[in-house]
BAPA-31240 format. One record per residue (C-alpha): residue number from 1; residue in one letter; x, y, z. Coordinates in pm, 1 decimal, decimal comma. Each point is the difference from the previous one (the first is absolute). Layout:
{node NUM; 'A'; {X; Y; Z}};
...
***
This chain:
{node 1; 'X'; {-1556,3; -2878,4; -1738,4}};
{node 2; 'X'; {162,1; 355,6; 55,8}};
{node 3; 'X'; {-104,1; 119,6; 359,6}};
{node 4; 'X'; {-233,7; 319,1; 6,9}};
{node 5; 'X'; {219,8; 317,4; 139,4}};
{node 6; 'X'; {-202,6; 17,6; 276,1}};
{node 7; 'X'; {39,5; -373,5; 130,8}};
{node 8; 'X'; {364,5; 24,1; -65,8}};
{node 9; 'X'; {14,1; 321,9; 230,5}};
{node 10; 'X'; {-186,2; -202,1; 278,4}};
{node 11; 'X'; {213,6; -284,3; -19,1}};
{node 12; 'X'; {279,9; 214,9; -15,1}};
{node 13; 'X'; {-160,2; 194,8; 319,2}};
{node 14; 'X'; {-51,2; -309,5; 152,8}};
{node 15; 'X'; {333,5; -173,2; -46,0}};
{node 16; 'X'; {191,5; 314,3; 170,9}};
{node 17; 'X'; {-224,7; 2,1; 277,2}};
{node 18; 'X'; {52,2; -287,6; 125,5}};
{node 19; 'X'; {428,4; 93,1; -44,9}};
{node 20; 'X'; {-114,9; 339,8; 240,5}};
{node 21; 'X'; {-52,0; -252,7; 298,6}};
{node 22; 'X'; {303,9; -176,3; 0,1}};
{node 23; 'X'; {295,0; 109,6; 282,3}};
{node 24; 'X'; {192,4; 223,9; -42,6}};
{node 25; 'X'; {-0,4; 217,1; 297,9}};
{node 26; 'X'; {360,3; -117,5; 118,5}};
{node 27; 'X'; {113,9; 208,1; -318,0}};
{node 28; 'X'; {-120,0; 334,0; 106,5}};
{node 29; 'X'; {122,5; 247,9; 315,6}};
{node 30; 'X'; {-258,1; 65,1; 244,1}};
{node 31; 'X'; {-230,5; 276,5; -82,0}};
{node 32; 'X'; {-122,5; 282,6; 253,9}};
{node 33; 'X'; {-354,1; -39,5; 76,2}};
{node 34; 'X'; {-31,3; 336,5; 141,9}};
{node 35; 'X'; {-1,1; 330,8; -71,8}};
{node 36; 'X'; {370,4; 76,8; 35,7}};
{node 37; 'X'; {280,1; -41,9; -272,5}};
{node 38; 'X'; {269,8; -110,3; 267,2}};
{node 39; 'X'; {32,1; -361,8; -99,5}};
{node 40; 'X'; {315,5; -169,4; 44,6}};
{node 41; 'X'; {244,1; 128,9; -364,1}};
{node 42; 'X'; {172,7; -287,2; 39,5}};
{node 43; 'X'; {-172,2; -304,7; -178,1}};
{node 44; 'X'; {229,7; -307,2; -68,7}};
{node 45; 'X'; {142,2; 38,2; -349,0}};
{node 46; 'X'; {-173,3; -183,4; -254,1}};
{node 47; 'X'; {90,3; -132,7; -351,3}};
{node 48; 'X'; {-102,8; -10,6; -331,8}};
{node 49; 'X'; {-209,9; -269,5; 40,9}};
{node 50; 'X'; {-184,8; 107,3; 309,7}};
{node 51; 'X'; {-53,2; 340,7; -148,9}};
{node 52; 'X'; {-193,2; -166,8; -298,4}};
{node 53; 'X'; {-180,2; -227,5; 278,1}};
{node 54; 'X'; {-121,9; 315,1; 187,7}};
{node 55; 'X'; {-114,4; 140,7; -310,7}};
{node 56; 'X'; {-161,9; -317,1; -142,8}};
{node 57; 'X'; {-182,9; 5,8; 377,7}};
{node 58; 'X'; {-136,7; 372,8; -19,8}};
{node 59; 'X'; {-91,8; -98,6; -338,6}};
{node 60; 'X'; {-203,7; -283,9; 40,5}};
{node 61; 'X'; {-202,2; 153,4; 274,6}};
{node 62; 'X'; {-68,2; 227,6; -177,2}};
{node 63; 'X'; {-131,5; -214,3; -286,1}};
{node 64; 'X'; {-202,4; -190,5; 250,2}};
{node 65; 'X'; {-159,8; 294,2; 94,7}};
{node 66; 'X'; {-76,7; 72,2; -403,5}};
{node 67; 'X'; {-116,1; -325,1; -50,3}};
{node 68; 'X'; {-236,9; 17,5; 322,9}};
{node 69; 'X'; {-141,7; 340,6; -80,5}};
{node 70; 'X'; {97,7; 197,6; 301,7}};
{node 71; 'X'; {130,2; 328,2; -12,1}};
{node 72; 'X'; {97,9; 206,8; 301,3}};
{node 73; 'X'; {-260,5; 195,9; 154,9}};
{node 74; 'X'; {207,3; 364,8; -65,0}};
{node 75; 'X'; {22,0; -74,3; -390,1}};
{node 76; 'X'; {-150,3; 153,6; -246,1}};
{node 77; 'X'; {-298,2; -131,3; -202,9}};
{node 78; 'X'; {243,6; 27,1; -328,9}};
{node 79; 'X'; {217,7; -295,5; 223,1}};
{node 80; 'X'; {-215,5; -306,6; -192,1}};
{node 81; 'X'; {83,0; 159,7; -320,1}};
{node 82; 'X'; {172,5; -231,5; -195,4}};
{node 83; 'X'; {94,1; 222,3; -289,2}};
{node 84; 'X'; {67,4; 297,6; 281,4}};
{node 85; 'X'; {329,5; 129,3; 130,4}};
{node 86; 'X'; {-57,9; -133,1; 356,3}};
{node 87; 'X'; {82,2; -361,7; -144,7}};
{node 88; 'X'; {175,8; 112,5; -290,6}};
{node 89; 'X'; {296,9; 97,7; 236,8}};
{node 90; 'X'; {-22,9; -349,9; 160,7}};
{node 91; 'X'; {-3,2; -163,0; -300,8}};
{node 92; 'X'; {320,2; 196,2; -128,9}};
{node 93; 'X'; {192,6; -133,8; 351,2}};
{node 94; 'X'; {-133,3; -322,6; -89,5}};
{node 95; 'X'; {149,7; 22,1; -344,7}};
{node 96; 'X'; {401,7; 57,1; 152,5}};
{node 97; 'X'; {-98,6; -269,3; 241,2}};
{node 98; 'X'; {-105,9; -249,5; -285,9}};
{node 99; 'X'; {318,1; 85,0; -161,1}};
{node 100; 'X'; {230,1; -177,7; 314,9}};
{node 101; 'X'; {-231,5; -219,8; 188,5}};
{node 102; 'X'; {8,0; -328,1; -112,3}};
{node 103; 'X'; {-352,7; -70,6; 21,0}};
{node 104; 'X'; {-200,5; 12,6; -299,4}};
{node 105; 'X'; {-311,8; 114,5; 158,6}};
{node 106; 'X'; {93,2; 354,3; -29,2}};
{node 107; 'X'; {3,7; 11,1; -359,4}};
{node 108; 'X'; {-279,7; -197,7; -23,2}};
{node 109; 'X'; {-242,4; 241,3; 192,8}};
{node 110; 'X'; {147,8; 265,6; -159,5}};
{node 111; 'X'; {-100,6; -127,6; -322,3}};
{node 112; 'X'; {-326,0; -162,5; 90,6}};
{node 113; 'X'; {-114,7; 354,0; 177,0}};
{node 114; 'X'; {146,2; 174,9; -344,6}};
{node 115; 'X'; {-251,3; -247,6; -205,8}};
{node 116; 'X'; {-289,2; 43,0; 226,2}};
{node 117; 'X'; {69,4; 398,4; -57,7}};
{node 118; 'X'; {-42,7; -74,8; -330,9}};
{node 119; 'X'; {352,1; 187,4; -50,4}};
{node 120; 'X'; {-204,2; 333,6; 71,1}};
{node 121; 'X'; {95,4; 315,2; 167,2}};
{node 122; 'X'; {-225,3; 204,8; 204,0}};
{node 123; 'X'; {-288,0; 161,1; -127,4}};
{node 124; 'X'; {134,3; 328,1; 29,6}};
{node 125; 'X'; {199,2; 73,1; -357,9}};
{node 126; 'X'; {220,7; 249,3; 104,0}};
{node 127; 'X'; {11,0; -56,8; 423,9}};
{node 128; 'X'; {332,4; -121,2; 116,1}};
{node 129; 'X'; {-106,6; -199,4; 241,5}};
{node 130; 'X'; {-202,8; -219,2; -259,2}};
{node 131; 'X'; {322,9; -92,9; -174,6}};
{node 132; 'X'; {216,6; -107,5; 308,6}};
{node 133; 'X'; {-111,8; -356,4; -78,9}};
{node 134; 'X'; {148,2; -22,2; -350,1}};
{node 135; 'X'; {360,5; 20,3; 96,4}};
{node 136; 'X'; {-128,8; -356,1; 152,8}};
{node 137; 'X'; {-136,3; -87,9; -299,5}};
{node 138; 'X'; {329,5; 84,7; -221,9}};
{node 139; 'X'; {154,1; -262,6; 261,2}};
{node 140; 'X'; {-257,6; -227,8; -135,8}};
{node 141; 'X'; {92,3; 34,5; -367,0}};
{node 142; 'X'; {337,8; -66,2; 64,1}};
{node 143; 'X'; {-77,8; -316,9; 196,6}};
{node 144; 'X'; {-183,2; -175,2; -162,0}};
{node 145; 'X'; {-345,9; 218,2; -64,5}};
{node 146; 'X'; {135,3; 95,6; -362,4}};
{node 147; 'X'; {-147,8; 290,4; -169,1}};
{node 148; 'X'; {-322,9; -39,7; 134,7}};
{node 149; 'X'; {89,5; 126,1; 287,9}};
{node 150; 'X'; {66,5; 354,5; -154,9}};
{node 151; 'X'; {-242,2; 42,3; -253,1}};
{node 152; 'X'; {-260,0; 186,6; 230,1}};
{node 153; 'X'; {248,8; 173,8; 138,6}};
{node 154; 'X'; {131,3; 148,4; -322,3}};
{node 155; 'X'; {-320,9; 98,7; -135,4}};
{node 156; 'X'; {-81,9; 237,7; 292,8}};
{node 157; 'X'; {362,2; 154,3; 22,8}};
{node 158; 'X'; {13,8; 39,3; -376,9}};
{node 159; 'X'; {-404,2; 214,7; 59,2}};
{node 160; 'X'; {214,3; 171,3; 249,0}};
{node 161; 'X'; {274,5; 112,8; -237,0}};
{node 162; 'X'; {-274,1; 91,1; -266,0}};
{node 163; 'X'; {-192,1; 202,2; 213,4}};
{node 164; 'X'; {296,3; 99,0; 286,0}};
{node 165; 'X'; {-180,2; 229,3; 278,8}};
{node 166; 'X'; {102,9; 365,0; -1,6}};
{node 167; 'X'; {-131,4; 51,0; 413,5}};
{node 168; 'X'; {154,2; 202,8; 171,4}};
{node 169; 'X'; {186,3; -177,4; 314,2}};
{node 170; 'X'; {-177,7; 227,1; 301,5}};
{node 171; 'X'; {-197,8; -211,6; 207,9}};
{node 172; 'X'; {-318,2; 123,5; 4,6}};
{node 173; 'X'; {-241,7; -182,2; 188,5}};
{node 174; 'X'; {-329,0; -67,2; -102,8}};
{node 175; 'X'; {-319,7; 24,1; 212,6}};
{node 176; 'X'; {-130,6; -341,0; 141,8}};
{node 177; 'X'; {-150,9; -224,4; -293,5}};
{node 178; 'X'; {138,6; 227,7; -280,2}};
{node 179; 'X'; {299,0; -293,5; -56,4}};
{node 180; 'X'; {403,8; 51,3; 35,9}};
{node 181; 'X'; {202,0; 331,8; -66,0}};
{node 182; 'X'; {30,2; 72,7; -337,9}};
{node 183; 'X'; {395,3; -23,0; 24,8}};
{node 184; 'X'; {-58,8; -397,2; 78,5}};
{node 185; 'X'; {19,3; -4,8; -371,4}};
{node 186; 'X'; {371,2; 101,2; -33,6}};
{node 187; 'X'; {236,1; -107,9; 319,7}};
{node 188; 'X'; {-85,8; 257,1; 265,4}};
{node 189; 'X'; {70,9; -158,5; 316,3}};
{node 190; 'X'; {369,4; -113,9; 79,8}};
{node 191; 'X'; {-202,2; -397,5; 31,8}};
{node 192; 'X'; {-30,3; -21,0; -392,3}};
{node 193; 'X'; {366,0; -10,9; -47,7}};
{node 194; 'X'; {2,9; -351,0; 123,3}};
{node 195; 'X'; {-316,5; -83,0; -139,7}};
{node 196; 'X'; {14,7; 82,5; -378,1}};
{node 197; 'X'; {323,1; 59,9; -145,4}};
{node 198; 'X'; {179,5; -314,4; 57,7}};
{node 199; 'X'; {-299,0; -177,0; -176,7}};
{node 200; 'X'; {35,7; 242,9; -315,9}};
{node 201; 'X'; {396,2; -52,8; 29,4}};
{node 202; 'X'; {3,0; -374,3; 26,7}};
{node 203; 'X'; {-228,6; -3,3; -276,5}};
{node 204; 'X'; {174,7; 163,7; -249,5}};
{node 205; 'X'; {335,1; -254,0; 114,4}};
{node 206; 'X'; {-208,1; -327,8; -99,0}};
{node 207; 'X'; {-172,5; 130,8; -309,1}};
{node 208; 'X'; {242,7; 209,6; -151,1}};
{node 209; 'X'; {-214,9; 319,9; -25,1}};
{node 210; 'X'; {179,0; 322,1; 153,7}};
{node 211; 'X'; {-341,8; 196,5; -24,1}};
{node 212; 'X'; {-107,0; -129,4; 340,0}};
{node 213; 'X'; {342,0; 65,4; 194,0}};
{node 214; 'X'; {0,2; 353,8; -177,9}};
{node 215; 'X'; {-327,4; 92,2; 149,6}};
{node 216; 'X'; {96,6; -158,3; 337,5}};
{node 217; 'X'; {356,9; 228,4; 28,0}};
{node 218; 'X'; {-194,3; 302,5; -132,6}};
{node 219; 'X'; {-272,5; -39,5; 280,8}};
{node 220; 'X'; {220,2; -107,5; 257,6}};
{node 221; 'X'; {192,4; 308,8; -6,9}};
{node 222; 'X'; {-261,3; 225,8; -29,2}};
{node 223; 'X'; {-171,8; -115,0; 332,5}};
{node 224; 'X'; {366,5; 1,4; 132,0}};
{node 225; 'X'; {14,9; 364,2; -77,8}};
{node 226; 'X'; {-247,9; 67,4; 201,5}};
{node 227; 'X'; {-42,6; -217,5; 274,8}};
{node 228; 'X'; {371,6; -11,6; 112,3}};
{node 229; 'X'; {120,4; 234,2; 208,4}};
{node 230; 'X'; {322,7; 135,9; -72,4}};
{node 231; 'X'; {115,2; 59,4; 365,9}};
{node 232; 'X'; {-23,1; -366,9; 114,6}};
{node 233; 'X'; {-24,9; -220,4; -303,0}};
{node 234; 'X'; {-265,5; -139,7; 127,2}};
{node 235; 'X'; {-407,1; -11,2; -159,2}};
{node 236; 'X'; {-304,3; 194,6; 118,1}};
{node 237; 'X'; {-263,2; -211,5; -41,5}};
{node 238; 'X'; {-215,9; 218,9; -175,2}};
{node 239; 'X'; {-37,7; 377,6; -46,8}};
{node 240; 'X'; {-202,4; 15,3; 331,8}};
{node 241; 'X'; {275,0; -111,2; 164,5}};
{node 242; 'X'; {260,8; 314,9; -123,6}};
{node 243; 'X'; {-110,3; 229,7; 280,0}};
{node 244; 'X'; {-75,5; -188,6; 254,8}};
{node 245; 'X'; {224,9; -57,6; 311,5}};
{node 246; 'X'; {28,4; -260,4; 260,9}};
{node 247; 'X'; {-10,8; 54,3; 420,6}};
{node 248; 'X'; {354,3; 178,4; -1,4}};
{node 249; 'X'; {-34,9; 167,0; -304,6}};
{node 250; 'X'; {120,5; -206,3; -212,8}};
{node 251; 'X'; {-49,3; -106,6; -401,4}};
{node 252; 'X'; {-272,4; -304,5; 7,1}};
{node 253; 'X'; {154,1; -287,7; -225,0}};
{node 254; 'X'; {-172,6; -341,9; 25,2}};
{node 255; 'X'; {241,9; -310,0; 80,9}};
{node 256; 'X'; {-219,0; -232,1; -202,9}};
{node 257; 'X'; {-90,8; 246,3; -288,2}};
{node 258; 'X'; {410,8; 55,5; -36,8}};
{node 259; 'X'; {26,2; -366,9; 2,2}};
{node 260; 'X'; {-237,4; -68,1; -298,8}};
{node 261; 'X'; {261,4; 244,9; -175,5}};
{node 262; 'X'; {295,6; -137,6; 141,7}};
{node 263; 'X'; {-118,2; -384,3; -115,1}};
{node 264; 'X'; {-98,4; 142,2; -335,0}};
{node 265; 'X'; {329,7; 147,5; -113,1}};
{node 266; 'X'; {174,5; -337,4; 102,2}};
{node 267; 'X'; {-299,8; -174,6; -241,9}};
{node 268; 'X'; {39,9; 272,9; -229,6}};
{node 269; 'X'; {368,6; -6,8; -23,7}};
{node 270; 'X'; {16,7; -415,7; -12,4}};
{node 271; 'X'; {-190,3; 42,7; -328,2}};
{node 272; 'X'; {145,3; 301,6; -133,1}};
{node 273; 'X'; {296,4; -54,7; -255,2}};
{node 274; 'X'; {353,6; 96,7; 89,8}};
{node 275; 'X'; {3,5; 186,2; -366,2}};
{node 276; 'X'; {-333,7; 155,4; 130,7}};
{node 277; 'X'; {115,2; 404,8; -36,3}};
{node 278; 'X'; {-236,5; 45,1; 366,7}};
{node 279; 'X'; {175,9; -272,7; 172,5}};
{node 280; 'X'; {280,2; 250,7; 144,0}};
{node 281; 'X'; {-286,8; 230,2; 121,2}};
{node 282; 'X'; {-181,1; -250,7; 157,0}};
{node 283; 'X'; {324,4; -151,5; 172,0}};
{node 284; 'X'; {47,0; 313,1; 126,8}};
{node 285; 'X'; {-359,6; 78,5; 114,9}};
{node 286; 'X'; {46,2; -350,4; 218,2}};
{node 287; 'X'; {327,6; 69,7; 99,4}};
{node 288; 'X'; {-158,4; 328,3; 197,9}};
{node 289; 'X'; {-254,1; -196,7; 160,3}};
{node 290; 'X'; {211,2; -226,4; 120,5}};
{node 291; 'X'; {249,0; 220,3; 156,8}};
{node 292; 'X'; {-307,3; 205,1; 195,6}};
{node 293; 'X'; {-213,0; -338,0; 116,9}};
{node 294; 'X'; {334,4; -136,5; 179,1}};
{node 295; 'X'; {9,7; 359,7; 157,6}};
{node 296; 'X'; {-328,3; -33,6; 157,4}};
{node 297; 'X'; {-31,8; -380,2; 74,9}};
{node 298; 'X'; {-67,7; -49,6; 360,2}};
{node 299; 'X'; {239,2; -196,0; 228,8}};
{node 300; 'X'; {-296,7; -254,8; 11,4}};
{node 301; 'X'; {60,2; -91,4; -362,5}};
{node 302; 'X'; {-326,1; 150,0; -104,9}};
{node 303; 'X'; {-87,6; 343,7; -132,3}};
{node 304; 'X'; {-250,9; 250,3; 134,6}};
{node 305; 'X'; {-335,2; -1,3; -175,7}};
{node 306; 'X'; {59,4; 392,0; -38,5}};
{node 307; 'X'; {374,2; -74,1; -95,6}};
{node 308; 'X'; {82,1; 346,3; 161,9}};
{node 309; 'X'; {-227,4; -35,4; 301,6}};
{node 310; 'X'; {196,9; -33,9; 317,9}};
{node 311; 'X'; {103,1; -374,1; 36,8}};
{node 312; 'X'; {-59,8; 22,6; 369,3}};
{node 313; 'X'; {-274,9; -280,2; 117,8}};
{node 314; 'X'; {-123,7; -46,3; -380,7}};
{node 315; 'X'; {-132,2; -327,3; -63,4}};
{node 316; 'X'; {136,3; -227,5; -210,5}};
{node 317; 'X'; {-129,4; -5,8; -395,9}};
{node 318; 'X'; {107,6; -276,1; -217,1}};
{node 319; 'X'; {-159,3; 90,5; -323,4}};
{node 320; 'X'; {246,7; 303,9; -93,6}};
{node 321; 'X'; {300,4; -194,1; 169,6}};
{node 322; 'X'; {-109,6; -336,7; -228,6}};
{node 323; 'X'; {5,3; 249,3; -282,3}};
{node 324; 'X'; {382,0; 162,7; 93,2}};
{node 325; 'X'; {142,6; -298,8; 95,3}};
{node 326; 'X'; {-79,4; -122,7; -322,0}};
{node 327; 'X'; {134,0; 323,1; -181,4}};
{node 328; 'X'; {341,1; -3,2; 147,3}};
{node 329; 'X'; {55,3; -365,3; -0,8}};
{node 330; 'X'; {-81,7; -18,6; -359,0}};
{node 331; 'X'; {246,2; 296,5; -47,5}};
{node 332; 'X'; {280,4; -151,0; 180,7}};
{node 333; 'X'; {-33,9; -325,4; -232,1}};
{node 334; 'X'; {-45,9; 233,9; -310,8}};
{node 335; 'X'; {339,3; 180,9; 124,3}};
{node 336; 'X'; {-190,6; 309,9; -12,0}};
{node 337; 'X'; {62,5; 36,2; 377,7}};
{node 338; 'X'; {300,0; -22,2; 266,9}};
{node 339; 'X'; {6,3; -348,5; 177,7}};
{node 340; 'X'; {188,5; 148,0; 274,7}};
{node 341; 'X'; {-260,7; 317,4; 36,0}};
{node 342; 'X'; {-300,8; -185,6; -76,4}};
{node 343; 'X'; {43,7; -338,6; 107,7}};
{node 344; 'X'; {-52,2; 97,8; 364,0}};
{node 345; 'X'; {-322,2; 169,6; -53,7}};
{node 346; 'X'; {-138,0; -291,7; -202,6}};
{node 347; 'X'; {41,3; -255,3; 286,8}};
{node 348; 'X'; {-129,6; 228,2; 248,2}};
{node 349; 'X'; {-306,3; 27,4; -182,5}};
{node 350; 'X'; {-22,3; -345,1; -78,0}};
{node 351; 'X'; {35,7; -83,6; 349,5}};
{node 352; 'X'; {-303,7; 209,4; 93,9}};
{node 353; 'X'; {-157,3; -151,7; -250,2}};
{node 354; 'X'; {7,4; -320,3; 107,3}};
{node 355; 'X'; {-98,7; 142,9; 335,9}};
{node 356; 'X'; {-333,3; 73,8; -145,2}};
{node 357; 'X'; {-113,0; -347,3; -111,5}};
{node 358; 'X'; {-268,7; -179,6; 196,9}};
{node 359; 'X'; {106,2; -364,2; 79,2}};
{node 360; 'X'; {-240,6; -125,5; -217,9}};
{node 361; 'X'; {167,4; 238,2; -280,7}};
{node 362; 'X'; {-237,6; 271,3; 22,3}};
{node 363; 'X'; {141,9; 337,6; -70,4}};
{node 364; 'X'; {-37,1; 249,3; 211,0}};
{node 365; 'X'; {96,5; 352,5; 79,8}};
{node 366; 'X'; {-181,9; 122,2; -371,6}};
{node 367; 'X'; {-173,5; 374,4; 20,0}};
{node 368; 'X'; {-385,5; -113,8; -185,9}};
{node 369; 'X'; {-70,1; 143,9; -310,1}};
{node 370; 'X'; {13,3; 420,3; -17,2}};
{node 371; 'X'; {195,2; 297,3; -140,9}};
{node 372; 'X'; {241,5; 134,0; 300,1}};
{node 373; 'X'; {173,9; -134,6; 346,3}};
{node 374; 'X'; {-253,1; -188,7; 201,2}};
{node 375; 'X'; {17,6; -226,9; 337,8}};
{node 376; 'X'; {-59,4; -331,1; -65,9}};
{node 377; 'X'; {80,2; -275,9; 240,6}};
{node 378; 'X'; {180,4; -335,7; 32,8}};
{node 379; 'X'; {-320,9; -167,4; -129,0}};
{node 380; 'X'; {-26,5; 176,0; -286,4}};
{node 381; 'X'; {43,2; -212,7; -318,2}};
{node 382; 'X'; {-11,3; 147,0; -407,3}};
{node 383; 'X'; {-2,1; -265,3; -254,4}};
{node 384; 'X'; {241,8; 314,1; -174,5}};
{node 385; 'X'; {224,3; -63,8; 286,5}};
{node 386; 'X'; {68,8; -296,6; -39,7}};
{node 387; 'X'; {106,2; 47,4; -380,1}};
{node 388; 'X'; {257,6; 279,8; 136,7}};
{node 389; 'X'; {117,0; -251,7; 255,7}};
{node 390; 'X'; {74,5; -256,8; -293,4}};
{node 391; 'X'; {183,3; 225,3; -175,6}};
{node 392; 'X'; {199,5; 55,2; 290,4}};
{node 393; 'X'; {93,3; -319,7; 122,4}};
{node 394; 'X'; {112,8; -128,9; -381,2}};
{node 395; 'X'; {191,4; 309,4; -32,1}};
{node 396; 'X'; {160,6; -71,6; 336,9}};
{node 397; 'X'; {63,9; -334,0; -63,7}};
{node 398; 'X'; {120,3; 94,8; -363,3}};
{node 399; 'X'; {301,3; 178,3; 173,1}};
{node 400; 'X'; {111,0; -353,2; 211,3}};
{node 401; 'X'; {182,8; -79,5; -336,7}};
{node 402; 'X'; {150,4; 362,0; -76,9}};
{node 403; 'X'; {340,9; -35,2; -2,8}};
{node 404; 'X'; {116,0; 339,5; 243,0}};
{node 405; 'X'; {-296,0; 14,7; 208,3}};
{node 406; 'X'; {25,1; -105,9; 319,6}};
{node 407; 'X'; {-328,2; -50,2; 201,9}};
{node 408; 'X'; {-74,9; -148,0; 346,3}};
{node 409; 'X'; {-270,6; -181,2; -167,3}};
{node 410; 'X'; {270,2; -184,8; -183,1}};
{node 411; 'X'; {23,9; -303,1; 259,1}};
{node 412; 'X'; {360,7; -108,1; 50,9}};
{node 413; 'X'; {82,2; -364,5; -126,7}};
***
């Protein structure tokens, strides 16, 4: 007899827990336990494999945690969410992880939590953050959920196209109890970019409908138009954000809320069609990132939480870092990007990367849940995190096999 959703989620839950426990310690580089950022640079070079293992180890803690109900204390309620964008980002980490572990138990939770979903979306229609889960659930379809997997999906993107919102993008907040900003209905804050349009884009790739990637491009660029700032190339998160300045004066532009954008394009473009008539504009729009986030990395291998704060005794923040790492590793492989530029930059953020896993493969160094540059501490764990830190470390181990790059985490044989 077919297994109820839920039971196959717990045994799924339960299997991977028991994985989180096993040893891998002797795989990761010491992490700082303090408050400083001055950690040895120089872990021992690992390989392919180990990468994977290190990721396989943050991933199954992380599981455990899922499957035992705890949450850390500085997350938000919306955390347990299992249709939410707090897990949704985990869950698309877990998907490029599924794709090169050899463990099945990846792609089985992800399609045992997919069925205990019900293959539903948020309950907000036109929120971005309620759709972050069904770019895991298009992974689904293609192995081995079927159509099933999409149909719930479609049905609320095609109510969006019907009925597209005509908000304007200033973000207007509302007074307590009231609900969110109007503009949460379009993609107002630079965070959407990551959440949303990939889902609408990938969409369209497995069904064959354009409508859905039309819409996405058409949005995209409109909250590109406005957020960006033309100076810097990098994203205000919001319209609060265009007049505000930091300590020294300068422009406030959120590591992490640049990295949801950053990880998006590479998601967007992996989907988007080389006939596509945007793909040139978005190429470009990720080739300007890139070249300002290597300009402001730190020599620690992380970037500033205020990416144009002053670097000087910042703490360490792995969430953005996960999320750039991932960006300009993925562009290297997609020759997009310079090995001999980028490469560099990649493994120093890797390394500090690494640097920020627990030795029981927590992850640490991630800024909780908010809308700007916050402290946060080595203790600090996101379940978000630790999707951008999958993305990372299958990115980075994507480029051990690209012929021209040249990595120290390439282990000489």
């Amino acid at each position: 007899m077919r297994q109820k959703p839920y039971l196959r989620l717990f045994a799924s839950l339960v299997a991977l827990a028991g994985l989180a426990i096993a040893p891998v310690a002797a795989l990761s580089a010491p992490a700082a336990t303090g408050g400083s950022a001055d950690a040895t640079l120089a872990a021992r070079p690992m390989t392919q494999a180990e990468i994977l293992m290190l990721a396989e180890k943050v991933a199954n803690y992380q599981i455990a945690m899922l499957a035992a109900g705890q949450v850390h204390p500085r997350n938000a309620a919306d955390s347990t969410d299992p249709k939410g964008w707090v897990q949704g980002a985990f869950f698309i980490g877990l998907t490029h992880l599924a794709d090169r572990s050899q463990s099945p138990q990846y792609r089985d939770f992800l399609i045992a939590r997919g069925e205990s979903n019900r293959w539903e979306l948020g309950r907000r229609l036109y929120h971005a953050d309620d759709h972050t889960v069904g770019q895991a659930y298009v992974w689904a379809s293609r192995h081995g959920a079927g159509p099933a997997a999409l149909a719930p999906m479609r049905k609320a993107f095609d109510l969006i196209l019907a009925n597209p919102s005509r908000a304007d993008l200033a973000f207007v907040e509302r007074p307590a109890g009231a609900g969110d900003p109007l503009c949460f209905d379009r993609w107002c804050w630079c965070d959407a970019l990551f959440m949303s349009p990939p889902a609408f884009i990938e969409l369209s790739q497995v069904t064959g409908d354009p409508r859905y990637a039309a819409f996405a491009k058409t949005e995209f660029w409109a909250a590109t138009d406005y957020l960006q700032d033309k100076e810097s190339g990098l994203y205000f998160r919001d319209s609060r954000f265009f007049d505000r300045r930091g300590e020294n004066g300068e422009k406030v532009f959120w590591s992490r809320g640049n990295g949801w954008v950053f990880a998006g394009l590479a998601n967007i473009l992996t989907h988007l069609p080389e006939t596509d008539p945007d793909r040139a504009r978005f190429e470009a729009l990720f080739k300007t990132m890139a070249t300002r986030l290597i300009s402001i990395q730190k020599s620690d291998g992380y970037w500033n939480a205020s990416l144009l704060g002053d670097p000087g005794g910042s703490l360490p923040e792995s969430s953005g870092t996960g999320f750039f790492v991932y960006g300009l590793a993925w562009g290297i492989r997609s020759g997009l990007l310079d090995p001999a530029v980028y490469a560099p930059h990649v493994e120093l953020g890797w390394q500090a990367l690494t640097r920020s896993v627990h030795d029981n493969g927590k992850l640490g160094w991630v800024q909780p849940i908010s809308d700007r540059p916050e402290l946060n501490t080595f203790d600090d764990s996101q379940i978000y995190g630790v999707g951008a830190f999958l993305l990372a470390a299958t990115a980075v181990s994507d480029l051990q096999d690209t012929p021209g790059v040249k990595s120290k985490s390439r282990r000489k044989r």
